[in-house]
C-alpha positions as CSV (number, residue, x, y, z in Angstrom):
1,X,74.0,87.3,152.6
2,X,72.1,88.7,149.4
3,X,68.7,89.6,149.3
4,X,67.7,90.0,145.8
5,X,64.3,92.1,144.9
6,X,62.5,91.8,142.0
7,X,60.6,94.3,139.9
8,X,57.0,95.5,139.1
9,X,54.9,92.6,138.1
10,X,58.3,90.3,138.2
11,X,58.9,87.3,140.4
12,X,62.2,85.2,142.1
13,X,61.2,83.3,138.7
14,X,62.7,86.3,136.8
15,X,65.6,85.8,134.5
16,X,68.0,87.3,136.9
17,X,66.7,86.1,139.8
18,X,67.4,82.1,138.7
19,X,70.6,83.3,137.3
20,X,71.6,84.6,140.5
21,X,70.4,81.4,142.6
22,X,72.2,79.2,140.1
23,X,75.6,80.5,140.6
24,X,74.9,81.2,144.0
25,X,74.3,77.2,143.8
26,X,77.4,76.5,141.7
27,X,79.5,78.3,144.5
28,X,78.3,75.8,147.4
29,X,76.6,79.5,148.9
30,X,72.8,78.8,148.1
31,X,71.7,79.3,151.7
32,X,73.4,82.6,151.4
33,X,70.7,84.2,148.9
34,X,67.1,84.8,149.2
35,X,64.6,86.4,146.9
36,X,60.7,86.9,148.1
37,X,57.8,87.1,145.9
38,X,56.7,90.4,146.8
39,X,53.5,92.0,147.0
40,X,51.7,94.9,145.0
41,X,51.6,96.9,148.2
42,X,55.1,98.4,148.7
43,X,54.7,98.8,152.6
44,X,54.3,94.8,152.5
45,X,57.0,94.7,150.3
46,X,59.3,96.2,152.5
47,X,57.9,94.4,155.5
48,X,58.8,91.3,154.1
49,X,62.3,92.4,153.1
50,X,63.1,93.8,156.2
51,X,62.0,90.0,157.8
52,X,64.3,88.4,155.8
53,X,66.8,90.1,156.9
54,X,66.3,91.0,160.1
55,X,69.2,88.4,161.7
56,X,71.5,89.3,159.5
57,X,74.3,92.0,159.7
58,X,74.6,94.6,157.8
59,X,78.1,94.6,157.4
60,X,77.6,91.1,155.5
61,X,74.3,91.8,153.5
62,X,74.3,93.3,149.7
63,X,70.7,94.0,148.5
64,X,70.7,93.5,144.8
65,X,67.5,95.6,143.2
66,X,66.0,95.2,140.0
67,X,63.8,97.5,138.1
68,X,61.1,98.5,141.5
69,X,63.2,96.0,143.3
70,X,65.9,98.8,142.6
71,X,63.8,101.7,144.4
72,X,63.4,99.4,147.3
73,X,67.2,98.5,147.9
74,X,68.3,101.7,147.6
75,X,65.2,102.4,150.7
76,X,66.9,99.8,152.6
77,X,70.1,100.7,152.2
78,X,70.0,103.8,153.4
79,X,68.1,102.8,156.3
80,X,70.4,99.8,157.2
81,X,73.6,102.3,157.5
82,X,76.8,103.0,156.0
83,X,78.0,99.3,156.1
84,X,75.0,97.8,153.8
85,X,75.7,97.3,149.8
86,X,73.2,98.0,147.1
87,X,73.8,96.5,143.3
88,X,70.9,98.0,141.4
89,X,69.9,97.0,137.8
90,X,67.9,99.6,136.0
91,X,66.4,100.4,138.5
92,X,63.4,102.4,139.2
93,X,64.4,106.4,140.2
94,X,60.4,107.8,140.2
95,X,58.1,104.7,140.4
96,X,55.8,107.3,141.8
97,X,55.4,108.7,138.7
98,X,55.9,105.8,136.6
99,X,53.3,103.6,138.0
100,X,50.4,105.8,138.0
101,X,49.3,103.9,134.8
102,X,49.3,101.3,135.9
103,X,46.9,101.1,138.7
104,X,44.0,98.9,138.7
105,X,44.4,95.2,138.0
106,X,47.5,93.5,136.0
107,X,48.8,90.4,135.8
108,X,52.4,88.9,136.4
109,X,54.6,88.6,133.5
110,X,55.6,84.5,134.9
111,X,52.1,83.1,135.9
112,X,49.4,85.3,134.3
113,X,47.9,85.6,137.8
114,X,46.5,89.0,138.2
115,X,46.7,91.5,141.3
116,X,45.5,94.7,141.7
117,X,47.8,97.8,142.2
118,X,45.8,100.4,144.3
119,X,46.1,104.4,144.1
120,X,46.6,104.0,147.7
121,X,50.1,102.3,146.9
122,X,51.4,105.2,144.9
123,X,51.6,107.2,148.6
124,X,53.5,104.1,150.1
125,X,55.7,104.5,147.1
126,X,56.3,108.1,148.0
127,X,57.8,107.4,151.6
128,X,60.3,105.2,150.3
129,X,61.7,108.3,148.3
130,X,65.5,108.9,148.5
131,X,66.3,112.4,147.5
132,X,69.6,111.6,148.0
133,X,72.1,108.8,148.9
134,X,74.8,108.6,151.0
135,X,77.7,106.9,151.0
136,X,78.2,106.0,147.1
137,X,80.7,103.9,147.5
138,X,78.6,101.6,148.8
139,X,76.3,101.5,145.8
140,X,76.4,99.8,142.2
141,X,74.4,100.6,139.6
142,X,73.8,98.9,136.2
143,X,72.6,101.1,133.6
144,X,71.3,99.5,130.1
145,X,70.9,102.3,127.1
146,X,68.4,101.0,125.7
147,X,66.2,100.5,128.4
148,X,62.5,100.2,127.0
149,X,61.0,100.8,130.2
150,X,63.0,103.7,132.6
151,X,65.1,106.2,131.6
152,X,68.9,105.1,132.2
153,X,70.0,109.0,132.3
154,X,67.9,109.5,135.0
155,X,69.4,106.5,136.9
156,X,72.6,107.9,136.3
157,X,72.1,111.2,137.6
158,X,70.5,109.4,140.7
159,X,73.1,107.7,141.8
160,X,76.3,110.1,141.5
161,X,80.2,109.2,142.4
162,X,78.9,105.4,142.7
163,X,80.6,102.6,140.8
164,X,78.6,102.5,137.1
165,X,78.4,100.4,134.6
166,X,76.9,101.7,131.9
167,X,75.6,98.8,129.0
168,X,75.6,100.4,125.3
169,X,71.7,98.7,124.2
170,X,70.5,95.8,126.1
171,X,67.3,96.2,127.5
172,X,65.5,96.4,130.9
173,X,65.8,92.9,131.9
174,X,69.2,93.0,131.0
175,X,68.9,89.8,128.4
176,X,72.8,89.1,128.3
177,X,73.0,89.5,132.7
178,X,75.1,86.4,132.6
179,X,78.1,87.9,131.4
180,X,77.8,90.1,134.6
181,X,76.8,88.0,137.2
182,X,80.0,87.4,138.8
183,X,81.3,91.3,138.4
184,X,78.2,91.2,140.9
185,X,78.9,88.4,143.0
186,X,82.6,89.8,142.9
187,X,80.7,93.6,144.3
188,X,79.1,91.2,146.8
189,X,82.1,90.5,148.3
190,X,81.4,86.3,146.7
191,X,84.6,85.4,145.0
192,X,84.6,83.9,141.7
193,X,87.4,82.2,139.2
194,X,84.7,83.5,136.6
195,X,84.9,87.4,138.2
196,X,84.8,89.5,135.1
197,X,86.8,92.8,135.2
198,X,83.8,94.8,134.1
199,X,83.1,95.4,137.7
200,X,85.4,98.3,137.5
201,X,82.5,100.4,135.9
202,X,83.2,104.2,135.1
């Protein structure tokens, strides 16, 4: 099972997200991936997370995190135990700090419909804090250079000894993510003819 989240002000209509569900589709495993729309509050984000997968073992579960989505999986993971995955693309290292600006009332970058991110939420985002993980092994983390929106180095040093793959440019949403999609199916433990041997990271 995959459980994909999705990032600030993102939705399962993200880029990645359909990407994901398409191959997914393509394998004959669709009713093996689900991705939410989550909520501004990150306490009901994680509520709804841990719903989803609450039948599920964590032994056969990779969360796959994007951006926020990141900060959350990497939550979960830890949580869940030793024998839960993480993939984590660009993900979010200090949303605490990052999303102080944007409190108030913003809108989502697929629909335009607005929602309002409360100061309350910044203290929901601090208990979800991992000092530290465990386990690296267990974790891989895409890292884009030229990230416009989060500092890749700071992902980096957040997530030492786990598998890395480091992208020279791109950008946050990781515009060219199809030509890693099965290096993260392939992480996943979903075999593909297509698997790419970039999944080897540094």
């Amino acid at each position: 099972m995959i459980l994909y989240l999705h990032g600030f002000r993102s939705s399962p209509q993200s880029f990645k997200a359909r990407l994901l569900a398409e191959r997914m589709q393509q394998l004959g495993r669709a009713a093996e991936y689900l991705c939410p729309q989550l909520p501004a509050s990150p306490a009901a984000a994680i509520a709804i997370a841990q719903n989803c997968i609450q039948a599920c073992d964590p032994a056969e579960l990779t969360l796959i995190g994007s951006s926020l989505g990141g900060y959350y999986a990497t939550w979960l993971a830890e949580q869940l135990g030793c024998r839960t995955r993480a993939v984590l693309l660009n993900p979010a290292v200090k949303p605490p700090r990052d999303l102080e600006q944007y409190i108030g009332v913003s809108t989502q970058y697929h629909s335009d419909q607005p929602f309002e991110f409360k100061r309350e939420y910044i203290a929901e985002l601090q208990t979800l804090q991992i000092d530290r993980i465990t386990r690296p092994e267990r974790y891989f983390l895409m890292a884009a250079t030229g990230d416009e929106v989060l500092d890749w180095q700071e992902m980096i040093g957040h997530y030492p000894q786990a598998r890395q793959l480091v992208i020279q440019g791109s950008d946050h949403g990781i515009s060219e993510f199809a030509e890693y999609v099965d290096a993260v199916l392939a992480f996943c433990g979903i075999a593909s003819d297509r698997a790419s041997t970039s999944a080897a990271g540094t």
